[in-house]
C-alpha positions in Angstrom: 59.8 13.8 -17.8 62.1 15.3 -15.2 65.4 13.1 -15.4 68.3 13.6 -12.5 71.9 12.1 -13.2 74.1 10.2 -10.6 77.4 9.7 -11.9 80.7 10.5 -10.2 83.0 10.6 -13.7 82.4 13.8 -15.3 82.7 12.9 -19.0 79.7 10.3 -18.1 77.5 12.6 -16.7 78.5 15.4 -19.8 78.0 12.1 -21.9 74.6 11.4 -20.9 73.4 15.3 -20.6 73.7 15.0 -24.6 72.0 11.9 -25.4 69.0 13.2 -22.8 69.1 16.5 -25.1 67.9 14.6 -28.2 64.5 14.1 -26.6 61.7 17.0 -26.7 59.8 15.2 -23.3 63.2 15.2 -21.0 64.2 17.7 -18.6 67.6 17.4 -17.0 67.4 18.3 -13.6 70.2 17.9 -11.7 73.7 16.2 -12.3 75.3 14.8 -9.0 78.7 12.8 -8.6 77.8 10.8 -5.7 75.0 8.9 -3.4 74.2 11.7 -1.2 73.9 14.4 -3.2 71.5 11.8 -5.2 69.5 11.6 -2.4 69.4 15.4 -1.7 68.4 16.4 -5.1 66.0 13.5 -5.6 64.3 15.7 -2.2 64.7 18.9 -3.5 63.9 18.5 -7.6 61.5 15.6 -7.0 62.9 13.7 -10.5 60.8 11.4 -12.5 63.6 9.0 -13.1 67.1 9.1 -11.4 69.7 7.7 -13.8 72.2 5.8 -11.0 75.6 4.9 -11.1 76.7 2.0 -9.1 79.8 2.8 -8.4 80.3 6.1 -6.3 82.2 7.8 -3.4 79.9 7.5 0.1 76.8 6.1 -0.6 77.0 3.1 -3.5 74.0 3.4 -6.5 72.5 0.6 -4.4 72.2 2.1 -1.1 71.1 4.9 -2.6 68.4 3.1 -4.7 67.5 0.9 -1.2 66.6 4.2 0.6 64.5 5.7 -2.4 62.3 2.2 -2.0 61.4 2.9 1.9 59.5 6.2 0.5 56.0 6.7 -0.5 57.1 8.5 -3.4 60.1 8.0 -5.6 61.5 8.1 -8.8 61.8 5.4 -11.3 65.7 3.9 -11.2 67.6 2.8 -13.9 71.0 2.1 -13.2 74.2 2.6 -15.4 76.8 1.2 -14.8 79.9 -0.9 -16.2 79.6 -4.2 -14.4 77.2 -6.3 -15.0 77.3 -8.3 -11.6 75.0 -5.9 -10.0 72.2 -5.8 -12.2 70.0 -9.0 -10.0 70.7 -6.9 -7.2 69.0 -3.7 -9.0 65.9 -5.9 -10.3 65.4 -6.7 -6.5 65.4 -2.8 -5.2 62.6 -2.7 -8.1 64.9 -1.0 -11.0 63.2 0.3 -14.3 65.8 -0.9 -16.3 69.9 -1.5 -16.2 72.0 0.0 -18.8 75.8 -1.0 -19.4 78.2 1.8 -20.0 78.6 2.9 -22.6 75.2 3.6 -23.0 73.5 3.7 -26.3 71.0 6.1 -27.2 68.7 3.1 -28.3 68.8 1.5 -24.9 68.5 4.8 -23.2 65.5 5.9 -24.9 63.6 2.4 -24.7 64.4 2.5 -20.8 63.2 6.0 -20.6 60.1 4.7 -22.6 59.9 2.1 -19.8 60.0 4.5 -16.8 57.4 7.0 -18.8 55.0 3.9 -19.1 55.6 3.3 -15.2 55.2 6.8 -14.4 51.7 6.9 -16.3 50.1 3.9 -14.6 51.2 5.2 -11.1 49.7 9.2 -11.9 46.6 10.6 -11.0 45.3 10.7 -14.8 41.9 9.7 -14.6 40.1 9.8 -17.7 37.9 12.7 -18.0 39.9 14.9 -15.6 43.5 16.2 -14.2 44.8 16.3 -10.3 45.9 19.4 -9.2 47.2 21.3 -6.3 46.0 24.3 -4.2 48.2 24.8 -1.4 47.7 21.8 0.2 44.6 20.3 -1.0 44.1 18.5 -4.2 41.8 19.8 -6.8 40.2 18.2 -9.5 40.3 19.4 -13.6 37.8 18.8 -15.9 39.9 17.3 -19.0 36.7 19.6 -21.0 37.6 23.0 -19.2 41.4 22.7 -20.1 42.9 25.1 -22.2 45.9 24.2 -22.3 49.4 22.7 -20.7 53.1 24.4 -20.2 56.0 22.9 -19.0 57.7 25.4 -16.3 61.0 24.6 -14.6 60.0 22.6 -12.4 55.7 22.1 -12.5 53.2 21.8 -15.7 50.5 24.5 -15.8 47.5 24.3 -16.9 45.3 27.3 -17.5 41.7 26.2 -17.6 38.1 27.9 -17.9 38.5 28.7 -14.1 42.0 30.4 -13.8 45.5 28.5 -14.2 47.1 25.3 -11.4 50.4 23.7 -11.2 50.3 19.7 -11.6 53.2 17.4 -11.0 52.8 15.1 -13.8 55.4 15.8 -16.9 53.9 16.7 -19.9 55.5 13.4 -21.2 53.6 11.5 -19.0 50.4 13.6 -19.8 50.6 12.7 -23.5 51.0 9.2 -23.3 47.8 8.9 -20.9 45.7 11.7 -22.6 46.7 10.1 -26.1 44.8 11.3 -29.1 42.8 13.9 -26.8 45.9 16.1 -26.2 48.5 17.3 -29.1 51.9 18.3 -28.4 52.6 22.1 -30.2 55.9 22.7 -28.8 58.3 20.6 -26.3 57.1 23.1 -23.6 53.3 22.6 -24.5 50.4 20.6 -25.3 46.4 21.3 -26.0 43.3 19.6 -26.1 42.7 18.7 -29.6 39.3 19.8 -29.3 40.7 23.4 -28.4 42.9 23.7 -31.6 40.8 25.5 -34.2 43.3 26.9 -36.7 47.0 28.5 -37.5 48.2 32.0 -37.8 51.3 32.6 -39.9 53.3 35.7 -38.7 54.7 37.7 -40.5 58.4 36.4 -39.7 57.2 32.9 -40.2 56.7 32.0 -36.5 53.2 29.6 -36.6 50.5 30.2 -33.8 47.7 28.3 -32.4 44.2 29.4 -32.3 42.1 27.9 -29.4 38.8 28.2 -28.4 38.3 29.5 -24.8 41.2 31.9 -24.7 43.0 34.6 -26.3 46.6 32.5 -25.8 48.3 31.9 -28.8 51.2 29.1 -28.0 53.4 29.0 -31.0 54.0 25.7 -33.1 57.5 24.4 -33.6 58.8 23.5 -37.1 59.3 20.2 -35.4 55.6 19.6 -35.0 54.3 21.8 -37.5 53.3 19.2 -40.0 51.7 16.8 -37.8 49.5 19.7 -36.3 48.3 20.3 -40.1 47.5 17.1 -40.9 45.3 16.8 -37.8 43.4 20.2 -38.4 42.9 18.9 -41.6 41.2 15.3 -40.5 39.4 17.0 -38.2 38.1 19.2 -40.9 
């Protein structure tokens, strides 16, 4: 989940760079002190959520969150601020959620929970298969010919039987819709379970994934280590 920051106190924006750092499925994005440059990197980096101050120089968290709802396609808000008095305000430009400074990491992460829920009814996850682009058209992915999925720096990849596309959804949001037909190997990557055949121990203690299909061999993260066992060995 691709998160921009709006904040025009530095030790706020530093503040919340750590709290987003705790989870595996956020990338930080951009860090902005004020309503413009909110806008312009919304434009350019194309966030999933935009965590918005109210308060700024220029353009108020408001205005900036009343022009975002005029397009097509924008990112889910969640303001956070210090004052309470704005947050009917926010519910009426169609806000995610409103968090009071100073934010906790319990009500970030259940707004950020929020806005990935959001994000997954609204994407183009349809069951059997994945949207993806080709230039300007829209291709569609059979979920059975993917291999599996990378988070880049700015687009997921997914290789496949037929070659490799870039999709906009976040591997977060991927996950949650997929459910138990995808598992997560790394914070960078996920594969069809139906893919994952077995583990290769190196020889410095690095764990690799055998899949069918392809000669990749994404490694597995201590983190998720366990849990890939234990499904290898239900699946058994």
């Amino acid at each position: 989940m691709r998160v921009l920051v709006a904040d025009d106190e530095p030790l706020a924006r530093a503040r919340m760079a750590s709290l987003l750092a705790r989870r595996a499925d956020v990338q930080l994005v951009g860090s902005v002190a004020d309503g413009e440059a909110a806008l312009a990197a919304c434009a350019s980096e194309r966030p999933d959520v935009l965590l918005l101050d109210v308060e700024m120089p220029g353009l108020s968290g408001t205005a900036v969150a009343a022009k975002l709802a005029a397009l097509p396609v924008r990112p889910q808000v969640v303001f956070c601020t210090a004052y309470e008095q704005h947050a009917l305000s926010a519910f009426d430009l169609g806000a995610t959620d409103y968090l009071l400074k100073p934010v906790r990491a319990e009500r970030l992460d259940e707004a950020l929970d929020r806005a990935a829920a959001r994000l997954v009814a609204a994407q183009p996850v349809r069951g059997s298969w994945l949207r993806a682009r080709s230039g300007g058209d829209e291709v569609r992915i059979p979920l059975a010919d993917v291999l599996l999925l990378t988070a880049g720096e700015k687009y997921v990849t997914v290789e496949h039987t037929g070659g490799s596309r870039l999709i906009d959804d976040s591997l977060r949001q991927l996950e949650v819709a997929l459910g138990e037909r995808v598992i997560r190997l790394h914070r960078n990557c996920l594969v069809p379970r139906d893919r994952l055949v077995g583990l290769r121990t190196l020889a410095d203690g690095r764990v690799l994934a055998r899949l069918a299909g392809t000669e990749s061999a994404p490694e597995v993260s201590r983190r998720n280590l366990a849990t890939v066992r234990l499904m290898l060995r239900a699946d058994s």
